[in-house]
MARNUBA-524959 format. One line per 8 residues: number of its first residue (from 0); for each residue x negated, y, z of N, C-alpha, C, CB. Coordinates in nm, 2 decimals, m for minus. Atoms other than C-alpha are relative to their C-alpha. Glycine has a CB too. Example, Ala and Ser with C-alpha at 12.3 -4.5 7.8 and 13.67 -1.06 7.14 Angstrom:
2
0 = m0.09 m0.12 0.00 m1.23 m0.45 0.78 m0.09 0.12 0.00 0.10 0.00 0.12; 0.09 m0.11 0.00 m1.37 m0.11 0.71 0.08 0.11 0.08 m0.04 0.05 m0.14
END
This chain:
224
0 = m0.08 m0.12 0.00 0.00 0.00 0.00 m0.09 0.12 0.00 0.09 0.00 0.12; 0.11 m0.09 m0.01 m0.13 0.32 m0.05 0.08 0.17 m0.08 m0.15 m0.08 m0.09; m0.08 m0.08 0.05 0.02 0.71 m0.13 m0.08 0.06 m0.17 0.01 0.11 0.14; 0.06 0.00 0.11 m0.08 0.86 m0.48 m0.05 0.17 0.03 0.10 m0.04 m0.14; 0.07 m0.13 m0.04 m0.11 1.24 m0.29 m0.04 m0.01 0.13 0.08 0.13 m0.01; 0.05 0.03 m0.13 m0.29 1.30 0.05 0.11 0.14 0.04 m0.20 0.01 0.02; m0.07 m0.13 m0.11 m0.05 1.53 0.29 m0.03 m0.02 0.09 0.13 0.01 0.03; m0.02 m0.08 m0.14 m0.12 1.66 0.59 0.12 0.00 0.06 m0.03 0.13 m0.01
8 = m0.14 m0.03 m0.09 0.13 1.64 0.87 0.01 0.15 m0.01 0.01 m0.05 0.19; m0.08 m0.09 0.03 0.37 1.89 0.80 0.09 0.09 0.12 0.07 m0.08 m0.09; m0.09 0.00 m0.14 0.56 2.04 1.13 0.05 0.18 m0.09 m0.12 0.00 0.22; m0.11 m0.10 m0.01 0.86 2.28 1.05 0.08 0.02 0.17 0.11 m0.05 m0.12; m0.05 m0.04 m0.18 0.98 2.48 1.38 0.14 0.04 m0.07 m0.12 0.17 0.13; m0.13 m0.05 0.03 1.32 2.57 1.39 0.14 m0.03 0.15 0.03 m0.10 m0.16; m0.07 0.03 m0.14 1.55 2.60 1.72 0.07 m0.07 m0.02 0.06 0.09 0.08; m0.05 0.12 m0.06 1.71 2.30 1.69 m0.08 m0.06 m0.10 0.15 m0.02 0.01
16 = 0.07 0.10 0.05 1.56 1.98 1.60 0.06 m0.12 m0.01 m0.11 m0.02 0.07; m0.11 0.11 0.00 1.87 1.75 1.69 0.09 m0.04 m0.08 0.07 0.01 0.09; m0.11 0.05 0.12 2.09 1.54 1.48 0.08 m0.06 0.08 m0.04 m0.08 m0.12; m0.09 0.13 m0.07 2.39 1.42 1.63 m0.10 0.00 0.15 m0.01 m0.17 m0.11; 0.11 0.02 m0.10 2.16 1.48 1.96 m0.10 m0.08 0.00 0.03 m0.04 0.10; 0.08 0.05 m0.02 1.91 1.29 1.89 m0.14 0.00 m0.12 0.07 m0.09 0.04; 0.14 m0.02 0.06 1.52 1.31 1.75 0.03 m0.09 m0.09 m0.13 m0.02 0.08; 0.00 0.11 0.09 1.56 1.12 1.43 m0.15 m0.08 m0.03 0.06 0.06 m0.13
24 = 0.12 0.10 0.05 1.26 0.86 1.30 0.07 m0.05 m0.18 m0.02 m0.16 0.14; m0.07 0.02 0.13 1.31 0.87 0.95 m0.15 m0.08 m0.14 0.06 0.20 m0.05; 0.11 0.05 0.08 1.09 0.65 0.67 0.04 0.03 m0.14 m0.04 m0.16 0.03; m0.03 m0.02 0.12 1.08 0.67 0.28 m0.11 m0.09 m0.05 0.03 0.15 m0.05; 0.09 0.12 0.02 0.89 0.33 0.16 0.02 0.00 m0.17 0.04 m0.15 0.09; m0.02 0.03 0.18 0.83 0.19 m0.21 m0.09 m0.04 m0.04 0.02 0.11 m0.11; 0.11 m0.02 0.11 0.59 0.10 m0.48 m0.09 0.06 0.00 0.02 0.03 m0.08; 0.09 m0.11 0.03 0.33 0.26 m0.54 0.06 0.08 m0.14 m0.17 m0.07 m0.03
32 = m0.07 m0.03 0.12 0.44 0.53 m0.82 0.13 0.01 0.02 m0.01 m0.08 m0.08; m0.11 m0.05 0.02 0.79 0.56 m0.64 0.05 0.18 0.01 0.06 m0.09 0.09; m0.03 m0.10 0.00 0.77 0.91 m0.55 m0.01 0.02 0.15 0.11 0.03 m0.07; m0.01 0.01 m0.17 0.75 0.90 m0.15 m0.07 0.11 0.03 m0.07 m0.12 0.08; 0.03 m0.13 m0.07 0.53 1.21 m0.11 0.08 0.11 0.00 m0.10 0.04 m0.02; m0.13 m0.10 0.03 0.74 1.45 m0.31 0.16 m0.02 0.07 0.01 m0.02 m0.16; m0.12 0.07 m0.05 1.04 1.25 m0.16 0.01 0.09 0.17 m0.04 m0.21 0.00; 0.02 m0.01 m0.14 0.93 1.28 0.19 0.00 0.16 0.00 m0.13 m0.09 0.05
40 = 0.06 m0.10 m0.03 0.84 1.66 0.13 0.15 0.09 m0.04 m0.15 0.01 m0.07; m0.16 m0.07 0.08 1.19 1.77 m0.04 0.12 m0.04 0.16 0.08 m0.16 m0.22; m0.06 0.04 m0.08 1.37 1.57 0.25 m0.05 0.08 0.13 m0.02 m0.14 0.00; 0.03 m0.08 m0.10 1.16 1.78 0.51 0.07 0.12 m0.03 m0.13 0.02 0.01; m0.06 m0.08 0.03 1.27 2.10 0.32 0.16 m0.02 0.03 m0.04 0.02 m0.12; m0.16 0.06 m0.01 1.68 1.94 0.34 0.03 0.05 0.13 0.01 m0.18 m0.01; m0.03 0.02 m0.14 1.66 1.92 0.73 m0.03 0.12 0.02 m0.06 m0.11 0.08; 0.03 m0.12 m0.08 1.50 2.23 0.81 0.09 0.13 m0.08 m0.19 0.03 0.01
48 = m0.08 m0.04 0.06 1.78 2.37 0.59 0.14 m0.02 0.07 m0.02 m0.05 m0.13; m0.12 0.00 m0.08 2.01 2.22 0.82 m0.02 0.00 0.14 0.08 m0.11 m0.04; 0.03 m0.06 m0.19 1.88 2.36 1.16 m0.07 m0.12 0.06 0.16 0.02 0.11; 0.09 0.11 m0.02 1.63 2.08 1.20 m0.13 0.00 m0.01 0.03 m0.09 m0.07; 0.17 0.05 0.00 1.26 2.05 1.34 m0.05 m0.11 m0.04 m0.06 m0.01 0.12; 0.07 0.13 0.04 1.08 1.82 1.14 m0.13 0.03 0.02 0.03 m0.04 m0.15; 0.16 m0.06 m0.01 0.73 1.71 1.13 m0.06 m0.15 m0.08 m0.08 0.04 0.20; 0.00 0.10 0.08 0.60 1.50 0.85 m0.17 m0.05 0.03 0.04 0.06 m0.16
56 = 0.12 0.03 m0.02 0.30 1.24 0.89 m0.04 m0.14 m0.16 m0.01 m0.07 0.18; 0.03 0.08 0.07 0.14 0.97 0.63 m0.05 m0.12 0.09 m0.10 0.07 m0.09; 0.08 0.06 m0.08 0.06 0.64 0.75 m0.02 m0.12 m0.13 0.09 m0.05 0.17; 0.09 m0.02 m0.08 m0.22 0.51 0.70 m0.06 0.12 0.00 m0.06 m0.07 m0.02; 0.03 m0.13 0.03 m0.34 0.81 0.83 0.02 0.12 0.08 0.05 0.02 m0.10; 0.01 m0.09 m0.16 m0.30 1.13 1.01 m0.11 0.06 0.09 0.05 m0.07 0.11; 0.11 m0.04 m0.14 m0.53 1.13 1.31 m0.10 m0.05 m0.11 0.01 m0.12 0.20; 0.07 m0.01 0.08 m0.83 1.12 1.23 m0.09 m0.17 m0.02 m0.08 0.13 0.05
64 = m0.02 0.13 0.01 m0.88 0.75 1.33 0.07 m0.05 m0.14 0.08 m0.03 0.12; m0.01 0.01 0.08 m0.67 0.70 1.09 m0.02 m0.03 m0.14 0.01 0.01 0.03; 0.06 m0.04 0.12 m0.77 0.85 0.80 m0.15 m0.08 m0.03 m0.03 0.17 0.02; 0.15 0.12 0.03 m1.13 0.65 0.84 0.05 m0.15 m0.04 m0.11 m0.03 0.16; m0.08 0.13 0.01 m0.89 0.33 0.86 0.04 0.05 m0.19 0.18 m0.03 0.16; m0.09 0.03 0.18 m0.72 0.42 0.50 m0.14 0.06 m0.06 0.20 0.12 m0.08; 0.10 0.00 0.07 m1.08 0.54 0.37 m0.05 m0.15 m0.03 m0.09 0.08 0.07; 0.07 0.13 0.05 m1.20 0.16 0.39 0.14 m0.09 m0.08 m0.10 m0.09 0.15
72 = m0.09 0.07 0.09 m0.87 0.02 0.29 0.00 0.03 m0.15 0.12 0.02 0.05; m0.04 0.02 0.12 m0.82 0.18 m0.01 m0.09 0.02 m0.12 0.09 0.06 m0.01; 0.13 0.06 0.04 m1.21 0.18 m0.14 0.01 m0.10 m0.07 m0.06 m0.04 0.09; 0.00 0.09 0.14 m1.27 0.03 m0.48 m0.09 m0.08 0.03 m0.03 0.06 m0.15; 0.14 0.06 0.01 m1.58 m0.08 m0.31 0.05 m0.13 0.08 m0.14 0.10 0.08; m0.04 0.14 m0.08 m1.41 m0.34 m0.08 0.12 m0.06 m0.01 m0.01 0.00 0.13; m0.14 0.08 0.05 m1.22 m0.56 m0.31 m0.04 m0.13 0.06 0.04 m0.01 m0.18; 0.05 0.15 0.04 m1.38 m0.88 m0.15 0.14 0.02 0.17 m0.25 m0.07 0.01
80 = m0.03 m0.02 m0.14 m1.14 m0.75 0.19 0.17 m0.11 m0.05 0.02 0.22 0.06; m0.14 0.10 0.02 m0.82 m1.02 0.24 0.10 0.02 0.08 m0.02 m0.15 0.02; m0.13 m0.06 m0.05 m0.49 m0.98 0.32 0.04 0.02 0.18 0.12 m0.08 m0.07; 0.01 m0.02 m0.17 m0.53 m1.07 0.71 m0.07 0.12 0.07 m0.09 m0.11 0.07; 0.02 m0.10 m0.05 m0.73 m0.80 0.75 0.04 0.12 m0.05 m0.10 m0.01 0.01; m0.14 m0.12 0.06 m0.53 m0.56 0.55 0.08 0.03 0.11 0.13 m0.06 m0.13; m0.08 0.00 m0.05 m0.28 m0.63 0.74 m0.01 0.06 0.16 0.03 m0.12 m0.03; 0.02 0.01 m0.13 m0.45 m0.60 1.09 m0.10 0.18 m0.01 m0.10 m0.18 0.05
88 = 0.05 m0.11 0.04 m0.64 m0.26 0.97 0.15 0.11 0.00 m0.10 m0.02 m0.14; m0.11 m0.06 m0.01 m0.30 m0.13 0.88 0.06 0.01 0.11 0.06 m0.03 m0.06; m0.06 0.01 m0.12 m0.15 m0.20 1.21 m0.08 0.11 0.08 m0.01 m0.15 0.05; 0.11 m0.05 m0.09 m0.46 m0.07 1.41 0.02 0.16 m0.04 m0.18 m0.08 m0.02; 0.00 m0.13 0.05 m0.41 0.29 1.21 0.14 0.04 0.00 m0.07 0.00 m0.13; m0.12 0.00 m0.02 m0.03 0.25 1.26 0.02 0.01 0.18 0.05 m0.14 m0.08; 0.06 0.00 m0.13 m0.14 0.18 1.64 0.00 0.16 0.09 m0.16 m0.07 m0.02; 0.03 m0.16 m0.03 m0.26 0.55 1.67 0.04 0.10 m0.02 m0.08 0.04 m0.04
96 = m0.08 m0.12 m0.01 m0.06 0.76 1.48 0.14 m0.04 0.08 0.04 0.05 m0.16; m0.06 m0.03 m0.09 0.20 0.60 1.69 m0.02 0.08 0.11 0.03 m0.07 0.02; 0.05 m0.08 m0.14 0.02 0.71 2.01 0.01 0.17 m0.04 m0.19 m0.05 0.05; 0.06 m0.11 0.02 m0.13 1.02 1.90 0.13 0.13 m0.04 m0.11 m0.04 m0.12; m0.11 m0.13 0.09 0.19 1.22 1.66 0.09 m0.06 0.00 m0.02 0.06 m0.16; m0.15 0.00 0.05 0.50 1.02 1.61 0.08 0.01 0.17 0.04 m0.17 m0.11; m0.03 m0.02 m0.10 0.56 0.96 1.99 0.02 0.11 0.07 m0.04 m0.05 0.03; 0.03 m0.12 m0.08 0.49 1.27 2.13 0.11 0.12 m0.07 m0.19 0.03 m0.01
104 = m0.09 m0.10 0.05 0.69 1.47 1.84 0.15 m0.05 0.01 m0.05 0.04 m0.14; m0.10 0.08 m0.04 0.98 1.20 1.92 0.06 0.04 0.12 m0.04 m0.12 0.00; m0.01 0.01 m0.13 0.99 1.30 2.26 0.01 0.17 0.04 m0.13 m0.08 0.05; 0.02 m0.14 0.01 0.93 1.67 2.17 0.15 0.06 m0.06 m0.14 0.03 m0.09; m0.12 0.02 0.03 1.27 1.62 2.01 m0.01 0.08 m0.17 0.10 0.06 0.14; 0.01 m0.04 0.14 1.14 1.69 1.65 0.02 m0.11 m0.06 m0.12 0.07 m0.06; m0.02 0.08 0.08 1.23 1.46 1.36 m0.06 m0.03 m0.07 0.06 0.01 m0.04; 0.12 0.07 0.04 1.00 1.24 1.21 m0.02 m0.06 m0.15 m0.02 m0.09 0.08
112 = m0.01 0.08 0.10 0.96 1.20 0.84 m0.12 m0.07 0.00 0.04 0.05 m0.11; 0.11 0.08 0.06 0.75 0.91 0.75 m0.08 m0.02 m0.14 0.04 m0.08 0.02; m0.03 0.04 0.13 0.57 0.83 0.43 m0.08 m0.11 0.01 m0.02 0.09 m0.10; 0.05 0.10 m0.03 0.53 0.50 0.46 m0.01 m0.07 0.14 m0.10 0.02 m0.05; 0.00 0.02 m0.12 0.54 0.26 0.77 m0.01 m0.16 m0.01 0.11 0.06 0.06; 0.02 0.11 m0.02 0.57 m0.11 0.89 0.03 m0.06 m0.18 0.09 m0.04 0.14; m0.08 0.00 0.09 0.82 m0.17 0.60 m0.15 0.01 m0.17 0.13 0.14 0.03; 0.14 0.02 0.09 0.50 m0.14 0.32 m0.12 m0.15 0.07 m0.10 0.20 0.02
120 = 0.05 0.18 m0.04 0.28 m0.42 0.56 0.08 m0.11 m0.08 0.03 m0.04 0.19; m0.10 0.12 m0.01 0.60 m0.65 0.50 0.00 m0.07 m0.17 0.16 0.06 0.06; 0.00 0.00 0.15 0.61 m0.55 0.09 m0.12 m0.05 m0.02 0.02 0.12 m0.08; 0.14 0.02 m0.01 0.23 m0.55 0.07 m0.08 m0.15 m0.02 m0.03 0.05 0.13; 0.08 0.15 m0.07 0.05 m0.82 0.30 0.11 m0.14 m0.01 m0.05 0.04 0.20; m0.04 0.08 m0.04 0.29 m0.99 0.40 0.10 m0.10 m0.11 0.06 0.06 0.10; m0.08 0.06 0.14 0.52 m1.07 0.05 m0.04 m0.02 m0.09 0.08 0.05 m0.05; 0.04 0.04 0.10 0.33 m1.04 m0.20 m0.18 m0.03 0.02 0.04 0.11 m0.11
128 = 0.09 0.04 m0.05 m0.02 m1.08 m0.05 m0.02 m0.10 0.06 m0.02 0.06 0.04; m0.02 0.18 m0.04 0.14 m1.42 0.09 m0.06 0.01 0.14 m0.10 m0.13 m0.12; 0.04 0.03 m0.12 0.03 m1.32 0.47 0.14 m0.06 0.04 m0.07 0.12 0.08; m0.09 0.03 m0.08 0.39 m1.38 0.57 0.10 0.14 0.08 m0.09 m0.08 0.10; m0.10 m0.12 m0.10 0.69 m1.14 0.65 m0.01 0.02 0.13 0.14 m0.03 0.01; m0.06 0.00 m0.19 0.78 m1.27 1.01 m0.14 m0.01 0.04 0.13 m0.17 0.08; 0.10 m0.01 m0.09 0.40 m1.30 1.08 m0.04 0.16 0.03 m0.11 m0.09 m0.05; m0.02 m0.13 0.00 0.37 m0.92 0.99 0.08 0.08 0.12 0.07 0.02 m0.12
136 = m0.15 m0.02 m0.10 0.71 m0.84 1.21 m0.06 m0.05 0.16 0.17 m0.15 m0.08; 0.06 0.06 m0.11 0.52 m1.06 1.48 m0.13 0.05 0.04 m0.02 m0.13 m0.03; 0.13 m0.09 m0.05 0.22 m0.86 1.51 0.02 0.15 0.02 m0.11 m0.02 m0.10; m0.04 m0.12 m0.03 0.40 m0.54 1.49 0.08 m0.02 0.14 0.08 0.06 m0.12; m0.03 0.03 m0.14 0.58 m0.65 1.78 m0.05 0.01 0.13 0.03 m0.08 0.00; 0.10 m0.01 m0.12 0.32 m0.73 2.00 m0.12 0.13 m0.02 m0.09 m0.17 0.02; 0.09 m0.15 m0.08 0.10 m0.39 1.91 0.07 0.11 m0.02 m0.17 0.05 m0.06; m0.10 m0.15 0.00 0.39 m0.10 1.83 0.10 0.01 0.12 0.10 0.02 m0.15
144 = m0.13 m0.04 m0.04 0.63 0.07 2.08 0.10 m0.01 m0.01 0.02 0.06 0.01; m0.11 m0.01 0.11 0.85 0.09 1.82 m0.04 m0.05 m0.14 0.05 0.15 m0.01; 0.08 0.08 0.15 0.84 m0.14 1.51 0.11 0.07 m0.08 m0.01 m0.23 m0.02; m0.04 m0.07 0.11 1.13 0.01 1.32 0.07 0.16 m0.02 0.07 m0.09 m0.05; m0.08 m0.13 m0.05 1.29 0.38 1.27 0.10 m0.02 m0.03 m0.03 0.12 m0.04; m0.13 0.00 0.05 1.61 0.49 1.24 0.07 m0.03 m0.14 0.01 0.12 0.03; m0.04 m0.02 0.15 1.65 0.49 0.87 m0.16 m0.04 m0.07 0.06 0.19 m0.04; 0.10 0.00 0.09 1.42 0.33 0.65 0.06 0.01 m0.21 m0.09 m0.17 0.07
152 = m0.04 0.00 0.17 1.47 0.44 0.25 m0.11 m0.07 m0.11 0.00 0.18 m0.04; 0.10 0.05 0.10 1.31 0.22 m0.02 0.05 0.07 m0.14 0.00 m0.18 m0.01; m0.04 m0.04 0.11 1.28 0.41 m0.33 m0.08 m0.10 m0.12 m0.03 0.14 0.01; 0.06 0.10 0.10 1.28 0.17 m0.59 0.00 0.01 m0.16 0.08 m0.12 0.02; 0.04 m0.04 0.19 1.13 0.18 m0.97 m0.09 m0.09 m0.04 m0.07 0.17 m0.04; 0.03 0.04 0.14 1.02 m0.02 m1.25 m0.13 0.01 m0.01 0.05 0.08 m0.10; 0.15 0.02 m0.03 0.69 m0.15 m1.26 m0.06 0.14 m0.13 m0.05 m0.21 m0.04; 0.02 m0.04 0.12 0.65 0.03 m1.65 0.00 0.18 0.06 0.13 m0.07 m0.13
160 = m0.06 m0.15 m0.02 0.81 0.39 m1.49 m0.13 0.04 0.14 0.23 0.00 0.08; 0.08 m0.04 m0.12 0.55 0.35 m1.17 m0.14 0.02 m0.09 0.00 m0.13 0.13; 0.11 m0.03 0.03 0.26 0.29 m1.40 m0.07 0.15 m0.06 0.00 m0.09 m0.08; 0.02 m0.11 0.05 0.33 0.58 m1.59 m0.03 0.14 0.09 0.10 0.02 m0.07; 0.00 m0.10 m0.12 0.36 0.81 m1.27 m0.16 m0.03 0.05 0.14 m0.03 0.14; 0.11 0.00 m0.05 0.01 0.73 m1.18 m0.17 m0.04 m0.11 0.05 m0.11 0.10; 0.14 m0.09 0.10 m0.23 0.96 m1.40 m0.11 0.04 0.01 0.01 0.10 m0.04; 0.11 m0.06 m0.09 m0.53 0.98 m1.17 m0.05 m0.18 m0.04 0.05 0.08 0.21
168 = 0.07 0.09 0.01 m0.79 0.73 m1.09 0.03 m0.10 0.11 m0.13 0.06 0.00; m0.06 0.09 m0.12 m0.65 0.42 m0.88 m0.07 m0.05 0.12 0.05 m0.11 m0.06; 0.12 0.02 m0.10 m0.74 0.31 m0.54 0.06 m0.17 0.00 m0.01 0.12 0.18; 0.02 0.16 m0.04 m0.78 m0.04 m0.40 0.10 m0.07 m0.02 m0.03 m0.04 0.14; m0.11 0.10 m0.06 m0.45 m0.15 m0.32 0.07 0.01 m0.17 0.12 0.07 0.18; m0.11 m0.05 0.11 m0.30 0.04 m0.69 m0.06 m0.11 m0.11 0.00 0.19 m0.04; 0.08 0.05 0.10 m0.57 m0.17 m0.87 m0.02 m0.20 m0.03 m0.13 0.08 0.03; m0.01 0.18 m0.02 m0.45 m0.54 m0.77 0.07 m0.02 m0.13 0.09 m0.07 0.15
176 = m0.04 0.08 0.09 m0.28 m0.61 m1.07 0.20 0.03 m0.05 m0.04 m0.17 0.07; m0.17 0.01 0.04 0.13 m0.61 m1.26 0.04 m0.11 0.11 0.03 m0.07 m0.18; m0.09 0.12 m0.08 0.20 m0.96 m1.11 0.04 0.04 0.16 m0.11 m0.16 0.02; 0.02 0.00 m0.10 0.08 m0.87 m0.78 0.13 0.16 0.04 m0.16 0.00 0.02; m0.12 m0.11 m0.01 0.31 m0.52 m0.79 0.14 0.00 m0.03 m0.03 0.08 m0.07; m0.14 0.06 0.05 0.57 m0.71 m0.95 0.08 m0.08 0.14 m0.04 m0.11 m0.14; m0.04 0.06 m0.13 0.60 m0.90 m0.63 0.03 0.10 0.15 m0.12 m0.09 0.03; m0.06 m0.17 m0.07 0.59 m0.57 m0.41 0.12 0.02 0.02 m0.02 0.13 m0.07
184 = m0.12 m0.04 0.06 0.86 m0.45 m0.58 0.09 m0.10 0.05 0.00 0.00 m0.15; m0.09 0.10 m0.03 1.04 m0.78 m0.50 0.01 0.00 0.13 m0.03 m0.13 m0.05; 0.01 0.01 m0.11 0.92 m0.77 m0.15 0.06 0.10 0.09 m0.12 m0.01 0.01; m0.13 m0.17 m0.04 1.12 m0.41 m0.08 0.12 m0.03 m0.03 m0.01 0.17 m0.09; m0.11 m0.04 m0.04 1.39 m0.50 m0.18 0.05 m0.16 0.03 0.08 0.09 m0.11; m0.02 0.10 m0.11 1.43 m0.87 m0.02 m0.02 0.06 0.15 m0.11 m0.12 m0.02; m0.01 m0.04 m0.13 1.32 m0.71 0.32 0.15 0.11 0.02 m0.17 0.08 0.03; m0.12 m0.12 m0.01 1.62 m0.41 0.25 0.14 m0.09 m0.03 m0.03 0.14 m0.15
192 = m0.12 0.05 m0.03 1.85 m0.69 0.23 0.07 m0.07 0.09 0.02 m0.04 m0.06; m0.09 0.01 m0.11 2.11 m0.69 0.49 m0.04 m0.02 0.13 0.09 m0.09 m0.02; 0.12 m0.04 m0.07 1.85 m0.56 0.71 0.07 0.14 0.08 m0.15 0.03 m0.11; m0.08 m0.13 m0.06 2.05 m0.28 0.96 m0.13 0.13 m0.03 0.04 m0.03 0.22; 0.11 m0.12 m0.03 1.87 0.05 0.92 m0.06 0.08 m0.18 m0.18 m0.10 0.12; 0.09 m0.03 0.11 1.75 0.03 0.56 0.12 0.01 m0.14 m0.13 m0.14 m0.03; m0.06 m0.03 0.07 1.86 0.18 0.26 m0.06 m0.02 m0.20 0.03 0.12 0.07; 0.08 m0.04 0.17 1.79 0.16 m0.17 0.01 0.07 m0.05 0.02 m0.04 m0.11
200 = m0.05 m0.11 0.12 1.76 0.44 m0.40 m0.10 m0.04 m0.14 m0.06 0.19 0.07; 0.09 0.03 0.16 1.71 0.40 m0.77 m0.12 0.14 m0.01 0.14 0.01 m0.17; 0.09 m0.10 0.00 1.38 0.66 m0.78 m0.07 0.01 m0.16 m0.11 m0.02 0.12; 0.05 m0.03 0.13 1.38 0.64 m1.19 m0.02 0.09 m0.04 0.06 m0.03 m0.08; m0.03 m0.12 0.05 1.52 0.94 m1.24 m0.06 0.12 0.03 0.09 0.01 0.01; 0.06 m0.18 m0.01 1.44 1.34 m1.21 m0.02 m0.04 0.19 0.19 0.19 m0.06; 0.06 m0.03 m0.11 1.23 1.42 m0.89 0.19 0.06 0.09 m0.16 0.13 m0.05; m0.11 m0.10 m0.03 1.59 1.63 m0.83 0.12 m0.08 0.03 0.04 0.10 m0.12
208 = m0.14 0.15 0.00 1.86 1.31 m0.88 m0.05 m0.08 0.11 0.01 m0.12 m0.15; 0.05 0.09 m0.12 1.65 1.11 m0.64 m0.01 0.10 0.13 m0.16 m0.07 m0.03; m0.04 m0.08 m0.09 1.65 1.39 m0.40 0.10 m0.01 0.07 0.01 0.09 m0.04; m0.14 m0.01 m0.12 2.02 1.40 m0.35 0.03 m0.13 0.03 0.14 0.06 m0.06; m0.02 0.14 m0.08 2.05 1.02 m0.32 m0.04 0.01 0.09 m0.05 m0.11 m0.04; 0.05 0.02 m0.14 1.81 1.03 m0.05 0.08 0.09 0.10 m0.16 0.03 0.02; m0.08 m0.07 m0.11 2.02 1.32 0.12 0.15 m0.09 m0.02 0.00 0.19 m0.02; m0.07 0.12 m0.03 2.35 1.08 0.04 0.00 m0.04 0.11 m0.04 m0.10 m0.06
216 = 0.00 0.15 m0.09 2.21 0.78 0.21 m0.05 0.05 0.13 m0.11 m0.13 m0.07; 0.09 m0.04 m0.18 2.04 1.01 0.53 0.15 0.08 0.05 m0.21 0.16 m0.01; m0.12 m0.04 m0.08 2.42 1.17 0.55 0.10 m0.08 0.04 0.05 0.08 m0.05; m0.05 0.11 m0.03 2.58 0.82 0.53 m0.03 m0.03 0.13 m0.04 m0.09 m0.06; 0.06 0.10 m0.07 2.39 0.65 0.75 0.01 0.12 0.16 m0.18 m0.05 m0.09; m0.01 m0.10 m0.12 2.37 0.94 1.01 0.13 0.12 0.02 m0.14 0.08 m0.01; m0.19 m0.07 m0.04 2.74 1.03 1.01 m0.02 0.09 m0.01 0.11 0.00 0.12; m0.02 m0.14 0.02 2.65 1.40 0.90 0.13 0.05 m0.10 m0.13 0.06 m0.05
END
């Protein structure tokens, strides 16, 4: 797994931060090539439009722990690295920005968009990397606080429509192969089925059409 822009946590202030009373935990997962940063960054703009402190993070990533964790992950230089330790690197850098930003702004009673989270391990390592869903699920268990958020969104697209979206130079994880992405793809939306919490959006279309789906499915789902 891996994003195609680098963002910086994002924190919008705004006197209220509550939805329905409460600090949301919000994710936006996918492919590589679905759109999740722009996604995630339009959805920040949405909320703080509707009287809502958000504060946006990348995982892997963030702290600065982090950020060293997705430097060796997604390194063209260490393709010999296997999916157990994918999997256990991602966690460990998932580990911290829990501690470090998502807790603390949870608690601070700001709303938390994600880009990216457990939900990518599961697609990733665990489905198409053949480590194992429920072993994934089972190790997030025993090292996160919290293994899933409120709302997880998979924005889903077309292996042909992702390739094209990704016009730069690829990193580790983007450079495994069709088959292997093809399975991904399969692995988002088997985990998004009939799974409480998680939602689909087709993310073919205009940056602008996938937009309002995702506000849709975040006004569904959160009775606004």
């Amino acid at each position: 797994m891996s994003s195609a822009t680098v963002s910086s946590d994002r924190i919008i202030h705004h006197p209220s931060s509550l939805i329905n009373g409460k600090a949301l935990f919000l994710v936006l997962d996918g492919p590589d090539g679905c759109g999740k940063s722009s996604q995630s960054r339009m959805l920040m703009d949405w909320l703080v439009g509707r009287g809502v402190e958000a504060v946006g993070f990348r995982d892997p990533g963030t702290t600065t722990i982090g950020e060293k964790i997705r430097e060796i992950l997604l390194s063209p230089a260490h393709d010999a690295m296997t999916a157990p330790t994918e999997v256990l690197l991602y966690m460990a850098a998932r580990a911290q920005l829990w501690s470090e930003r998502i807790a603390p702004a949870l608690q601070a009673g700001r709303c938390v968009v994600l880009d990216r989270w457990l939900s990518s391990t599961c697609a990733y390592q665990g489905y198409a990397g053949g480590f194992g869903v429920e072993k994934v699920i089972d190790i997030a268990n025993d090292t996160l606080e919290r293994v899933w958020p409120d709302l997880t969104i998979i924005l889903d697209v077309d292996l042909k429509t992702a390739s094209q979206r990704l016009d730069r130079e690829l990193d580790r994880m983007e450079q495994k192969g069709d088959g292997y992405h093809t399975r991904v793809r399969e692995g988002f939306l088997k985990l998004a089925e009939g799974r409480p919490g998680f939602a689909v959006v087709d993310a073919a279309a205009s940056p602008e059409a996938v937009h309002n789906a995702v506000v849709a499915v975040v006004e569904k789902a959160l009775g606004l």
